[in-house]
C-alpha positions as CSV (number, residue, x, y, z in Angstrom):
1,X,146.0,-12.6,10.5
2,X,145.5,-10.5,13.0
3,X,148.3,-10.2,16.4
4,X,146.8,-9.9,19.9
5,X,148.9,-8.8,22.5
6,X,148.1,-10.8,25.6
7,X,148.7,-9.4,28.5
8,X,147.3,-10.0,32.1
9,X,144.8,-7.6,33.3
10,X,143.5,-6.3,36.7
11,X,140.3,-4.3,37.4
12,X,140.6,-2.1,40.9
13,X,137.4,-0.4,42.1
14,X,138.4,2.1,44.6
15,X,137.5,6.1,44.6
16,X,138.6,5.5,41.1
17,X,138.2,2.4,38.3
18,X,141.8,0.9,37.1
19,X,141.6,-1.3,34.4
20,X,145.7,-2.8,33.5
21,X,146.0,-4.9,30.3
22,X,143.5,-2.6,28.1
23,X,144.8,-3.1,24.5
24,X,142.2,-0.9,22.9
25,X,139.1,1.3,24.1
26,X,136.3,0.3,22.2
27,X,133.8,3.2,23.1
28,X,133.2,5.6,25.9
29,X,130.5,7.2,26.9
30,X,129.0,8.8,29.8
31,X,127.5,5.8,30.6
32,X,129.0,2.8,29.5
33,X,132.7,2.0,28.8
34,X,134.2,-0.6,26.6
35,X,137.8,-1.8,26.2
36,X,139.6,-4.8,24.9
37,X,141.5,-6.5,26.7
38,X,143.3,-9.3,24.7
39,X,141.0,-11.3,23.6
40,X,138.0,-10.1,25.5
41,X,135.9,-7.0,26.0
42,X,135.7,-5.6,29.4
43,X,132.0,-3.7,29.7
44,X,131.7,-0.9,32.5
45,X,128.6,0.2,33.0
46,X,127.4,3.6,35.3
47,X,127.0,7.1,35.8
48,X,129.3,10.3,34.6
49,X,132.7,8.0,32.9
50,X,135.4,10.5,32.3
51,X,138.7,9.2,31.3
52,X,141.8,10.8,33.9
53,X,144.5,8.9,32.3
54,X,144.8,6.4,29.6
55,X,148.4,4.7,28.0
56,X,147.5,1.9,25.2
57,X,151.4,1.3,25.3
58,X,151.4,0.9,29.2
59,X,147.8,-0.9,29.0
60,X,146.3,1.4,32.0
61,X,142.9,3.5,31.5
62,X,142.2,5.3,35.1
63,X,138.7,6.3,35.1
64,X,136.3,8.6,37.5
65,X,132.8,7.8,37.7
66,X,130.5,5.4,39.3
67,X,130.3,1.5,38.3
68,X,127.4,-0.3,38.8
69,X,127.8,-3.3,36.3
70,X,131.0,-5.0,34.9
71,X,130.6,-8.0,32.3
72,X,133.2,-10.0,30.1
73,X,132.0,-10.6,26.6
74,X,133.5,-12.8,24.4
75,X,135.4,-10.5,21.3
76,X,133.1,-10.2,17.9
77,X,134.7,-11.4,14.8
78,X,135.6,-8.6,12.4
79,X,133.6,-10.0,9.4
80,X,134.5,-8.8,6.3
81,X,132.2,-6.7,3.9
82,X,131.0,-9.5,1.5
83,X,130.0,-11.6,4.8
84,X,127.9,-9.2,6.1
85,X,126.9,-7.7,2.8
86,X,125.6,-11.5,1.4
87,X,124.6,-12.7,4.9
């Protein structure tokens, strides 16, 4: 079984995107950024994502760029190989 570290989060758009609570970035790219945060997935979507600062063990990812969309999405279920092999 798995441990997920809760912790509360905070999203600040201002100049610069601050996401607090971020236990894991998912993906990055230049135009959409994924992170977990407990057990959700924060979704950034936008133009020219460039990471200035991030600290899994302090939970912060500073980004520059421009956000357009944010979504929550629920956490996908890590199945395991027979699952998705005999689906």
């Amino acid at each position: 079984m798995e441990n997920t570290i809760k912790r509360a989060h905070s999203l600040t758009i201002k100049g610069e995107t601050t996401i607090t609570g971020v236990t894991q970035v998912i993906s990055m790219e230049g135009k959409e950024v994924r992170v977990a945060i407990g057990d959700k997935e924060l979704c950034l979507t936008g133009d020219g994502f460039a990471a200035e600062k991030l600290s899994i063990e302090e939970g912060v990812l500073v980004l520059g760029g421009e956000v357009r969309e944010v979504k929550y999405l629920a956490k996908a279920e890590a199945k395991s190989l027979l699952k998705r092999l005999f689906k």
